[in-house]
Backbone as numpy.savetxt, mean C-alpha at the origin, in Angstrom:
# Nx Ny Nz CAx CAy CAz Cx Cy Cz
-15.71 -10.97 -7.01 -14.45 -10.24 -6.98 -14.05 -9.86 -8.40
-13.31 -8.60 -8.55 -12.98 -8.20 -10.04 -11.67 -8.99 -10.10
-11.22 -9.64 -11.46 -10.54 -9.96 -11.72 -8.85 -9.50 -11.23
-8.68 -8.02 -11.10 -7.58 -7.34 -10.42 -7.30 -7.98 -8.96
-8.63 -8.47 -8.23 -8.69 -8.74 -7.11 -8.47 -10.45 -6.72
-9.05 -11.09 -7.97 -8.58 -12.39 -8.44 -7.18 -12.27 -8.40
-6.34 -11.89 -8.99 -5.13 -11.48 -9.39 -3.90 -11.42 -8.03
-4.24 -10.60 -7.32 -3.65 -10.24 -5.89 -3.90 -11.72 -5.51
-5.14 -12.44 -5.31 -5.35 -13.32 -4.61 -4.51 -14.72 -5.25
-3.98 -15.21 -6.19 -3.95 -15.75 -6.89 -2.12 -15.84 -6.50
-1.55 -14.45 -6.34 -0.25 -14.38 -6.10 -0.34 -14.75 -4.47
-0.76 -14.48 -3.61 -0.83 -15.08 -2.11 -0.70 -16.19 -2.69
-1.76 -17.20 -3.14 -1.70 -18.70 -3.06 -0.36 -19.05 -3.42
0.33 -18.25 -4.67 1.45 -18.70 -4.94 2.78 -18.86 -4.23
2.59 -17.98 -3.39 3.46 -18.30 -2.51 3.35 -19.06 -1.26
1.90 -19.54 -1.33 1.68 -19.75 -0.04 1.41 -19.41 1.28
1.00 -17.58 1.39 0.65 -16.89 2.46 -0.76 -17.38 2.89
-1.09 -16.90 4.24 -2.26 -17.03 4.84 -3.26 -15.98 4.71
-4.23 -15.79 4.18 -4.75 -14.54 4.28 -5.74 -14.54 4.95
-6.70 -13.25 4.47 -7.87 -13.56 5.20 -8.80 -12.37 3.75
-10.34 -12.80 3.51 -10.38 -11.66 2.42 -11.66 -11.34 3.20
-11.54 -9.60 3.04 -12.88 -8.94 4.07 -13.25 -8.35 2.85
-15.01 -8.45 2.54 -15.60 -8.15 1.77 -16.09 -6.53 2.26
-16.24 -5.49 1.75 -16.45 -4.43 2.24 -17.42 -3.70 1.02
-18.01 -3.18 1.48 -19.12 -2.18 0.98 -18.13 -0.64 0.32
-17.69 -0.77 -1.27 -16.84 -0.03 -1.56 -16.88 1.55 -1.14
-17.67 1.98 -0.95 -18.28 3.29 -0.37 -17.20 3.53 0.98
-16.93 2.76 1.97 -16.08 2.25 2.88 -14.57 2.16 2.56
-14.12 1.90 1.27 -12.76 1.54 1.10 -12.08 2.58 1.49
-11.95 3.87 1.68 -10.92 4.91 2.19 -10.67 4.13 3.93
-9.33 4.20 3.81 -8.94 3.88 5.31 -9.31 4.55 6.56
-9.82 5.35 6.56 -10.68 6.19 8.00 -11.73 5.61 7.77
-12.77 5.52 6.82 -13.80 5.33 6.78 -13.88 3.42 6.74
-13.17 2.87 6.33 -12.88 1.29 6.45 -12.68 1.14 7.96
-11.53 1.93 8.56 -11.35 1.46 9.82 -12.71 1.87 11.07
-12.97 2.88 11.18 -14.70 3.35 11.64 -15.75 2.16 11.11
-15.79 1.92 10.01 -17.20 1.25 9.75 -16.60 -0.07 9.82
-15.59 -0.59 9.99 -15.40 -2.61 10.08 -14.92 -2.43 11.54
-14.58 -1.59 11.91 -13.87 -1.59 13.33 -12.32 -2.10 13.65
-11.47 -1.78 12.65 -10.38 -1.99 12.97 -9.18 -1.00 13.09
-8.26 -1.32 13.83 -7.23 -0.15 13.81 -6.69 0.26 13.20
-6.35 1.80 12.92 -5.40 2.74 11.98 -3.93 2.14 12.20
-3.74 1.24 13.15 -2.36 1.09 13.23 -1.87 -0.20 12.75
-3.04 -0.84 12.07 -2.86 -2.63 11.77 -3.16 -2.34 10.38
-3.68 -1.06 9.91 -4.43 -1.13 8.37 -3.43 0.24 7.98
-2.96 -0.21 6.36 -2.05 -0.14 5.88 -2.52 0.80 4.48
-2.23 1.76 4.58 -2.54 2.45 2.90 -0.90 2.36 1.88
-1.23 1.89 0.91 -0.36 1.81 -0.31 -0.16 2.52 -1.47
0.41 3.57 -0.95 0.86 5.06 -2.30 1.64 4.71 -3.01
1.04 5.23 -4.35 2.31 5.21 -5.75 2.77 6.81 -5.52
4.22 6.89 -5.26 4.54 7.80 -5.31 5.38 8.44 -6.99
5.50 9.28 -7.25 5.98 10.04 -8.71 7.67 10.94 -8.50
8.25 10.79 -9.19 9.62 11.68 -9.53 8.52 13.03 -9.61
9.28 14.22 -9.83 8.31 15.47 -10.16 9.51 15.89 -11.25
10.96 15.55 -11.09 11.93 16.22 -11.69 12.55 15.13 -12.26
13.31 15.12 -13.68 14.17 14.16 -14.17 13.54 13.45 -14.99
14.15 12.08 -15.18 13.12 11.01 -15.91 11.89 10.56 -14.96
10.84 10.19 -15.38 9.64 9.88 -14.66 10.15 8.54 -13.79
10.03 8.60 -12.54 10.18 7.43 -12.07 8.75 7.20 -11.35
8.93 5.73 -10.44 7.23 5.81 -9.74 8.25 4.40 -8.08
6.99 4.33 -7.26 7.55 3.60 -6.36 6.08 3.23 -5.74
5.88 2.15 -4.79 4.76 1.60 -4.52 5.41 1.55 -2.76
4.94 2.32 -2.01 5.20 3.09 -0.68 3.82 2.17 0.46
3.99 1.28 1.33 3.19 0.83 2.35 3.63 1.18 3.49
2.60 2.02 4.17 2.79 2.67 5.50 1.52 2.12 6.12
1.57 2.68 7.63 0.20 2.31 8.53 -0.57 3.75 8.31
-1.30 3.71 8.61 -2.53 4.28 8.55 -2.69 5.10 9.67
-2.04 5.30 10.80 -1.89 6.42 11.86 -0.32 7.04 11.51
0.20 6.68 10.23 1.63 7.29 9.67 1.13 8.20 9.04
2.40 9.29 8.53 2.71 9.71 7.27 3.74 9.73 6.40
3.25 9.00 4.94 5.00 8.79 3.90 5.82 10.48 4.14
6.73 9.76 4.45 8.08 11.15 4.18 8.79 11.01 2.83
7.36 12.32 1.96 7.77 12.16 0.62 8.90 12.96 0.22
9.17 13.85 1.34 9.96 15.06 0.72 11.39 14.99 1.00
11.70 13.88 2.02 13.42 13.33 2.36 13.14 12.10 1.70
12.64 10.77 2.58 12.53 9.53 2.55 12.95 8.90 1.08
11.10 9.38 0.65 11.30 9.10 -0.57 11.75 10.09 -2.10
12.27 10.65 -1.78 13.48 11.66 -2.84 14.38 10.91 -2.75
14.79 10.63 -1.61 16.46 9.57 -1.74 16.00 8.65 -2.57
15.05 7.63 -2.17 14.43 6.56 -3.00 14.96 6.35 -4.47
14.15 7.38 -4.80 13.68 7.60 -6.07 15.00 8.03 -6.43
15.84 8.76 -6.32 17.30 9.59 -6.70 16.76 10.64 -7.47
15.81 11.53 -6.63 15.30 12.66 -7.19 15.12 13.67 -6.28
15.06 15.12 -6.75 14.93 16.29 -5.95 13.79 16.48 -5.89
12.30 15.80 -6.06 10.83 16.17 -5.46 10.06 15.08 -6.47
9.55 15.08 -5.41 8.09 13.71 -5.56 7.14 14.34 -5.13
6.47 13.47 -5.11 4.75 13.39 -4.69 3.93 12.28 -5.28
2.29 12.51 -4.07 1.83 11.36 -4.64 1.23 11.34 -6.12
0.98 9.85 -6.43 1.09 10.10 -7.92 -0.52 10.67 -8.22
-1.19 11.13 -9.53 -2.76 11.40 -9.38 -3.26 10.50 -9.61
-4.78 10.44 -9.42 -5.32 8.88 -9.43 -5.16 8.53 -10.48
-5.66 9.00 -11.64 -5.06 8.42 -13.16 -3.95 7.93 -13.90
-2.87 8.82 -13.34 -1.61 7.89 -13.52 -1.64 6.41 -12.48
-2.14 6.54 -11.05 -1.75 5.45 -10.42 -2.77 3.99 -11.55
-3.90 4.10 -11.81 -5.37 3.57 -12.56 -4.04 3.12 -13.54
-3.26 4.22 -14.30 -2.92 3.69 -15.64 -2.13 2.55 -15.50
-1.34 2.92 -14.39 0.07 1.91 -13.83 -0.17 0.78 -13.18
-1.29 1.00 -12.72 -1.59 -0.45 -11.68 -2.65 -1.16 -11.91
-3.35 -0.48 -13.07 -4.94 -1.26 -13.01 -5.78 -1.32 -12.12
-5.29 -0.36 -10.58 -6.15 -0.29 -9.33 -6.50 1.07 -9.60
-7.68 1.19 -8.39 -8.26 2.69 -8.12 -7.54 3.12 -6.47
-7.79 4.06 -6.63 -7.31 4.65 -5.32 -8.74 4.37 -4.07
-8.17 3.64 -3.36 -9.03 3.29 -1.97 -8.57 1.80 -1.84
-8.52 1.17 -3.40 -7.97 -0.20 -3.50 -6.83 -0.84 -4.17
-6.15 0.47 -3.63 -4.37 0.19 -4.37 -4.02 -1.28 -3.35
-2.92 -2.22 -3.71 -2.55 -3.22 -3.02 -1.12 -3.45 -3.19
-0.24 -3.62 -2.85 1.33 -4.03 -2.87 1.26 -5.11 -3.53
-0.05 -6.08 -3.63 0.06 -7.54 -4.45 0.12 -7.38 -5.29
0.93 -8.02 -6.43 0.83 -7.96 -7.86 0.77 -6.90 -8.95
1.60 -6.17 -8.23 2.44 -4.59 -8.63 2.88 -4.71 -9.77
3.20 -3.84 -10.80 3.74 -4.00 -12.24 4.99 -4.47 -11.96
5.81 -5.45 -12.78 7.10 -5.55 -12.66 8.44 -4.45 -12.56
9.26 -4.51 -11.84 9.89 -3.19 -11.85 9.50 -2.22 -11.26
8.28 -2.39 -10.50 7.92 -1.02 -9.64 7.96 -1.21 -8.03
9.48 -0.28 -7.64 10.03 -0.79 -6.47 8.79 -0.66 -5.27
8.67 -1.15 -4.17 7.88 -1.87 -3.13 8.71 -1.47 -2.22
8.30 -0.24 -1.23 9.31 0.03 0.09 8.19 -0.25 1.35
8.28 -0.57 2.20 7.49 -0.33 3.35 8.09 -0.13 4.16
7.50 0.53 5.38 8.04 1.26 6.72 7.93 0.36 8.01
9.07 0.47 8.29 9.29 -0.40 9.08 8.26 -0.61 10.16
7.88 0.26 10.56 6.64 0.01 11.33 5.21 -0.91 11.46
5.41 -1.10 10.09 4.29 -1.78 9.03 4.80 -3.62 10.16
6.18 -3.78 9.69 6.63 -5.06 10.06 6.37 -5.60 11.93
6.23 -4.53 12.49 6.24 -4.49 13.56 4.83 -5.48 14.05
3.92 -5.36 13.51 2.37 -5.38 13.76 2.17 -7.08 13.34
1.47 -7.94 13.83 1.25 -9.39 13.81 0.24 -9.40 12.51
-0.05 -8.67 11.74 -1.14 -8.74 11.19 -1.34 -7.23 10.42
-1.75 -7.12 8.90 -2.15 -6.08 9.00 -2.99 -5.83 7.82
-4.10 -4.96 7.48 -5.37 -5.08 6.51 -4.24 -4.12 4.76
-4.93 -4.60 4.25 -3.81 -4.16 2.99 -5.28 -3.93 1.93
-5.30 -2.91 0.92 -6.56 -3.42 0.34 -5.84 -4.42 -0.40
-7.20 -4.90 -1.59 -7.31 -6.14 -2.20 -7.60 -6.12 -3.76
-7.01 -4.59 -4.40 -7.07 -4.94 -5.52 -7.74 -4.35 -6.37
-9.34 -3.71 -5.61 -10.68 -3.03 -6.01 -11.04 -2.97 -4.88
-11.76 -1.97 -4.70 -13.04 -0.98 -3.70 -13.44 -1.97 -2.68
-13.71 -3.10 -3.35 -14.78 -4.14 -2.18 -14.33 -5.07 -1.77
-13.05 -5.41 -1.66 -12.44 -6.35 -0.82 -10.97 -5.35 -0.06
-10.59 -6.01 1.05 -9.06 -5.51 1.71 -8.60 -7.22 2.06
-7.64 -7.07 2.44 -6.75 -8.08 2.41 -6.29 -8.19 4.21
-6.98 -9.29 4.59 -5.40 -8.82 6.36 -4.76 -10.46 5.99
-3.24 -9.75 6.67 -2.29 -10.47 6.23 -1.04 -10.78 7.42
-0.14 -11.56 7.09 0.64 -10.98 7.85 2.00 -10.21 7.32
2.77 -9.02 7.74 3.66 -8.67 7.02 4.54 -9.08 6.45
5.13 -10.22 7.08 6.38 -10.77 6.07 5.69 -10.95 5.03
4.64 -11.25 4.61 4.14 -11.59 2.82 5.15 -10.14 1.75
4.91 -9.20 2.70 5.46 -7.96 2.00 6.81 -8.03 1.32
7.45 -8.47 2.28 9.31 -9.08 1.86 9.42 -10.05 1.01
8.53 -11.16 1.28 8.32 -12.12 0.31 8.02 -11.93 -1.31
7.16 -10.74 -1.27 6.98 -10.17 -2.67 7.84 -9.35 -3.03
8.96 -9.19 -2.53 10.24 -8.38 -2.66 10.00 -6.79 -2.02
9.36 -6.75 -1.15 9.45 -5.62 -0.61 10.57 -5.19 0.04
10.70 -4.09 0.48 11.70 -3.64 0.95 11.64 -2.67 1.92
11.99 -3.36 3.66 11.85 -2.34 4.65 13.20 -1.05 4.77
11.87 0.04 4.56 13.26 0.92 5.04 12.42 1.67 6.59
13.42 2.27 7.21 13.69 2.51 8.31 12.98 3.92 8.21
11.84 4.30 9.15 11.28 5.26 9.02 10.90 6.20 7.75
10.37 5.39 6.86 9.68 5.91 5.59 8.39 6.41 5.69
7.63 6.32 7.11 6.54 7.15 7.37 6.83 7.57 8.70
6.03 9.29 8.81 6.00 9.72 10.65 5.03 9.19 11.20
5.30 9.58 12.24 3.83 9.40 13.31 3.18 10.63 13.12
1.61 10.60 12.86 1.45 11.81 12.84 0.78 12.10 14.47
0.87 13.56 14.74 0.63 13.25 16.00 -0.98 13.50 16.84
-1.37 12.77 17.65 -2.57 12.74 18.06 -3.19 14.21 18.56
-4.70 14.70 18.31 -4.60 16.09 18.99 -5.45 15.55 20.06
């Protein structure tokens, strides 16, 4: 495990959550392609966006939705942020800010000060895969860990997107 991934893991123990760590073939880490090749559901596995201010002072936010959602960047999180347009952040700013790559962003062990919202939907689910930090591990968990790390449920912060 890379040390980033040490790291995430290291804050579970600290609090005492239960985890579980799935080793994955990084090639795999995008969430369609994780959930297809390990066999688990879009609705239990969880992608974690850094979202960006576009206007004002630079702000940033660390956004956990499910994986059959979509973040509502353009109401949701504008209020959030107390800004008139966001988006997601590019991979290089997220790399600079988090020390993660994109496929293995994680809500664990987030920079200090970088608010943690998740969608309520997320809480709903007994269980749910989170990555782990880097490419080759994900995390399943159960959600309250999320609150515990000071997350913060808000109330429809992702849609459903809809099935064709």
């Amino acid at each position: 495990m890379s040390s980033s991934s040490d790291q995430q893991i290291q804050k579970l123990d600290e609090i005492g959550a239960t985890y579980e760590i799935i080793q994955i073939d990084p090639q795999f880490s995008d969430t369609a392609a994780f959930c297809e090749t390990y066999h688990y559901p879009l609705e239990q596995t969880c992608n974690t966006i850094i979202v960006t201010s576009k206007r004002g002072p630079k702000k940033y936010a660390a956004c956990v939705i499910l994986a059959h959602t979509r973040l509502d960047v353009n109401k949701r999180v504008t209020i959030l942020l107390s800004t008139t347009k966001a988006s997601f952040a590019p991979a290089e700013e997220v790399k600079e800010l988090t020390g993660m790559e994109l496929g293995g962003v994680t809500p664990l062990g987030l920079p200090a000060g970088l608010p943690l919202y998740i969608d309520d939907r997320v809480m709903e689910a007994p269980w749910v895969i989170l990555g782990g930090g880097s490419r080759k591990i994900k995390i399943k968990i159960k959600p309250e860990v999320l609150v515990q790390l000071g997350g913060q449920v808000i109330p429809e912060l992702a849609l459903v997107v809809p099935s064709h």
